[in-house]
Structure formats: structure tokens, C-alpha cells
Phi, psi and omega in degrees: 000323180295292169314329161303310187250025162273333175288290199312321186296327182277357166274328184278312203296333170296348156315278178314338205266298172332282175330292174323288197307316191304313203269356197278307188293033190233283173241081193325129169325143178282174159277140192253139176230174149241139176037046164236116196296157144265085188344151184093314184109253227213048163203064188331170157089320196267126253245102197281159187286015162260327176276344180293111199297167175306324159315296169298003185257302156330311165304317187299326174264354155292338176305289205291310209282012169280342179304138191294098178319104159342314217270346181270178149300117182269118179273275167239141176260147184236138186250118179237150160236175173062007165294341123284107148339293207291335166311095170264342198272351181273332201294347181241012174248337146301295158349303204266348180256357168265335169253000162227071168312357186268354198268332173241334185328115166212115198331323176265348155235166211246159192235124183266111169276153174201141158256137200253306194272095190262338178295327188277333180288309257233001158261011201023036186240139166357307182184170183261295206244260321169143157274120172309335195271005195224016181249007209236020188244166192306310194312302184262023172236332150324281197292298195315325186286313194287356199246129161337129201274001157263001178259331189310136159296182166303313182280342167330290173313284183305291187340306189259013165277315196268300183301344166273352181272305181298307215226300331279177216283335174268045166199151197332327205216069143333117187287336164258155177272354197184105160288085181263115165236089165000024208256185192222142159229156182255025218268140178261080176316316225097203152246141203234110184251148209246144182194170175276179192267357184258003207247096194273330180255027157297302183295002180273300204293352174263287198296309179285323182299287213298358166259329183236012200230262224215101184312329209279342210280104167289153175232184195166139181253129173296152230278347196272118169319308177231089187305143228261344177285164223284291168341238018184359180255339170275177189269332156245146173182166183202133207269165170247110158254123198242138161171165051244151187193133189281141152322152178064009179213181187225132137273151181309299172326307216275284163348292207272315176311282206309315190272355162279311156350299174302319153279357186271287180309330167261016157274314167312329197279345204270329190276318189299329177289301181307344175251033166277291191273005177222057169289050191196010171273157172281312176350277217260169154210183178262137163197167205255124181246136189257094156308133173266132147226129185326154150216133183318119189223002175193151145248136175218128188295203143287161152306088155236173175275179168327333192249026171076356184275140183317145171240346191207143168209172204329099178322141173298334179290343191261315178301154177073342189286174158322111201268125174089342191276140181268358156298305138161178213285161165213154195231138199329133179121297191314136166272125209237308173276132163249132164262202202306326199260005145117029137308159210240133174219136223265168170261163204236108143281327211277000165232018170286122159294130195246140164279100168119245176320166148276167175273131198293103179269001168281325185328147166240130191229154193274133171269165198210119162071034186278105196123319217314130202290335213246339161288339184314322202260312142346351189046077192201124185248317169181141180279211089226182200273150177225134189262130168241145171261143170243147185269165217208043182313175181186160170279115188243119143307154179281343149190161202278162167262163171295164179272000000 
């Protein structure tokens, strides 16, 4: 028996070793910098509107013109977990809604569970060769189709299983209308709801949690035209970022927030269909809200030396703060590093690559993902945000709900 399963751990380890190689040319070492963003954020690997091709310009406008029209009717919604393995609490509030369906069951539309990454649960790790959350943009659901279907990775592989379940994402009649993609961070979000900026009823359905559910609630628009994420295959979709939670574990709090939340938003949906088709009842009515939402304006690594190793980390005044609170902000100055000899390095706007606009060095700007264990091997120490408010419509029930 020992020898059996000392051959299968060296079998499994030649795998993983296989995989790593086959993904390192899917995803290329980030660049180390100091306090230097990478336009975009948070997806090697993924293909920039200067690379795109015509074809991929073409997806792109099937992408946009696809988003789910306010004014229709929602057929199915899909509840995903597990897209990061180690990310536990959607893979066990998927679970659990796979053994009481009456619990997402809602009469006018139908409710989907899904475990996506499945091999990365049941290895209770992040991804096997690749991040799965970084496989959905034209470029890499491209190639994944063109590579032999014994040459494929694990996320390869799965990447065009799930899109082919969901969505797929480059066309006019996706199978779900409305995508909830589970994470865990260990960064202190909160809950953080993440959606495209063109994806008018993601923001409706974020804007009635956050007025009418749970005031605490953040939003951010993903930084990307055609973002590499798993949502982003439904005609609408928004990933749930719930922390802070250490990986590989679940808290309850977090774990019960997340699943009412969830229910609160498919009670929205619920509301929108009837009042779709009974747009003339008094129950409900409309009314217009000013949302704030983040938008990405620098990424910034750690402190390393030539040979890429950290020199610095997360200043003691910065870990742990409120992530999004307009309390705070951080500003030319602000201590941002402590390094190896426990010196303190300020933060430079004036040497940031800034994603979009240029950067304010009078500006007060909101940190993001400050830590986050699963960024490191991204070269991503926390981004930050410049907050815009949008006006909102929204559906107000005649009363309101608990969180």
C-alpha cells in the first residue's frame, strides 16, 4: 500500500510539474517593479485592445451588444463557486443549494448551481496550471479551442466546459442571463460586488443590495473591455468578493452574509420579471440612486530587488485598513512599504503607470485588494481607485428587506 501510494503522489507530482510547464507560456512572470502599475491590472496572459485582433473586435461588439436589457425578461441565472479551489465558501453555498434547491428556487426563472474549477476544489488549491478567472477573454478561449485536445491544460480544458455550459460568452443568446461568481479574499473588502462598466443591469442589481439590503456594500468596475473573467459568459454577470478570509478555510459570518445577499439579489430578479411583465402595478415603482463606484487607476507591486525578491511589505498603518471607505484614502506620502530594515517608503503618484487618466499627485485615491495572498505571484501588492457616482434606477419594493 505504501508503495502504491508513493507511485500515485509521483504521478500526481509529474503531472503538476507537466501543467506548470505547458501554463508558464499562458502566463508569463509578472514584471517587477517598484510602485509601478501594469495598465490593465489583473490579468497576464490576457490579450490588450492594441493586440486585438479583428476577429476579437468582432467578439467584442457581440460581447457589449449582449448585456442584458433592463427592460426583459431573466430566464436563467447561474450561481458559480469555486473558481479559485482554495476560495471555499462559494464551493459550499453551491453545495448546499444543490441539496435544498428550494432555498435559490424562484417562480419565474430558473436557478443554476455550478462548481467550475473542479479539480482546483478537490486539490484545495487556487488553480492547477493556470488561473481559471483569467481564461474567458477572446484570446484565451481562442487558443484554448485551437490547441489538440490532449495538449490542453486543466483550465484549458474546463475554460471551454464552462462556457460551453454558461454561456458561450461570444454570442447574441448566452444560456444564462445573469452570472454570481463566488470568491473569497483575504484583502478587507468587505463585500465587494465587481461587474463590466457597460453591464447596465449588473449595476441595477448592485445598486437595490447596496440601498436597500447592506449600506456597507462596494462596487468596481472591471478594468478591462473584454475582461478574462468567468461572469463575463452570461449576458449579465458580476463576480462576489466577500473578506477578509484566510484561504483554504470558511468563515460562518462571511459564509451566511454571502448566502443571504444572494438571496436578496435573486428576489431582485424576481421583482424585475414581474415587473416587466405588470409594468403598471403600484407594488412596485422606480426610483433613481446615486452609486459610487471604484474604478481602477494604478496597480502597484512590492518593493523588489533585481532578482525579483521582496524587499518590502505592506506598511503597518495600511494592512488591514478599510478597503473603499472614503475615510481612508491614501495620498502622495502616505506610507504604503515597511522595508527589510523596517523603513517606511511613502507613497510617489508621480511614478505610477496610472490605468486610463493620469494621476492627480494633489488626488486622494481608495486602496483595493490590499495584500491579497493570491496576488503576489501577479506582482500586485494593492491597486488603487478613483470613486465615481452613477445615477441608478432601480426597483423599490413596498418594503424594505433584512440583511
Amino acid at each position: 500500500a505504501g508503495s502504491s501510494s508513493s507511485s500515485r503522489q509521483q504521478q500526481q507530482q509529474q503531472a503538476a510539474a507537466a501543467a506548470a510547464k505547458a501554463a508558464a507560456a499562458l502566463s508569463p512572470r509578472p514584471r517587477r517593479q517598484r510602485q509601478r502599475g501594469r495598465h490593465g491590472g489583473e490579468s497576464p496572459g490576457s490579450g490588450g485592445t492594441a493586440r486585438r485582433t479583428a476577429q476579437g473586435a468582432m467578439a467584442l461588439s457581440t460581447l457589449i451588444a449582449k448585456r442584458t436589457n433592463p427592460k426583459s425578461v431573466l430566464r436563467r441565472v447561474a450561481i458559480v463557486g469555486g473558481t479559485h479551489g482554495n476560495e471555499r465558501a462559494g464551493v459550499h453555498l453551491v453545495q448546499h443549494f444543490e441539496a435544498q434547491p428550494e432555498v435559490v428556487r424562484r417562480p419565474s426563472f430558473e436557478t443554476h448551481c455550478f462548481l467550475s474549477n473542479v479539480d482546483a476544489i478537490q486539490a484545495d488549491r487556487r488553480y492547477v496550471a493556470t488561473d481559471l478567472n483569467r481564461c474567458f477573454d477572446h484570446e484565451f478561449l481562442e487558443r484554448a479551442a485551437n490547441t489538440p485536445a490532449d495538449k490542453r491544460i486543466p483550465e484549458q480544458k474546463r475554460a471551454l466546459e464552462v462556457d460551453k455550459a454558461l454561456g458561450p460568452k461570444f454570442s447574441t443568446e448566452p444560456f444564462a442571463d445573469m452570472v454570481f461568481d463566488l470568491h473569497n479574499t483575504t484583502a478587507n473588502c468587505g463585500v465587494l460586488l465587481c461587474f463590466h462598466k457597460d453591464d447596465d443591469f449588473a449595476r441595477e442589481v448592485a445598486a437595490y443590495l447596496k440601498y436597500f439590503v447592506d449600506s456597507e456594500i462596494c462596487t468596481v468596475y472591471w478594468p478591462q473591455d473584454d475582461p478574462p473573467f468567468l461572469p463575463t459568459i452570461g449576458r449579465s454577470g458580476m463576480t462576489v468578493e466577500v473578506g477578509p478570509v484566510a484561504h483554504s478555510t470558511v468563515s460562518a459570518a462571511i459564509y451566511e452574509r454571502t448566502k443571504k445577499l444572494l438571496q436578496h439579489a435573486l428576489d431582485y430578479i424576481e421583482l424585475h420579471n414581474e415587473y416587466i411583465k405588470n409594468p403598471s402595478s403600484t407594488k412596485i415603482k422606480r426610483v433613481t440612486v446615486k452609486m459610487p463606484v471604484a474604478e481602477r487607476v494604478a496597480q502597484l507591486d512590492y518593493p523588489r530587488d533585481q532578482q525579483g525578491r521582496l524587499t518590502g511589505f505592506i506598511h503597518p498603518s495600511l494592512q488591514g485598513s478599510p478597503e473603499l471607505h472614503p475615510k481612508f484614502p491614501l495620498r502622495q506620502g502616505s506610507p504604503i512599504f515597511s522595508d527589510l530594515a523596517g523603513d517606511t517608503v511613502k507613497l510617489d503618484l508621480t511614478k505610477l503607470d496610472p490605468i486610463g487618466a493620469p494621476l492627480d499627485p494633489n488626488g486622494a485615491y481608495l486602496p483595493m485588494f490590499i495584500n491579497e495572498a493570491a496576488y503576489y505571484e501577479k506582482g500586485t501588492a494593492f491597486f488603487l481607485t478613483r470613486v465615481v457616482e452613477r445615477d441608478v434606477s432601480i426597483l423599490a419594493p413596498e418594503t424594505r428587506p433584512k440583511l
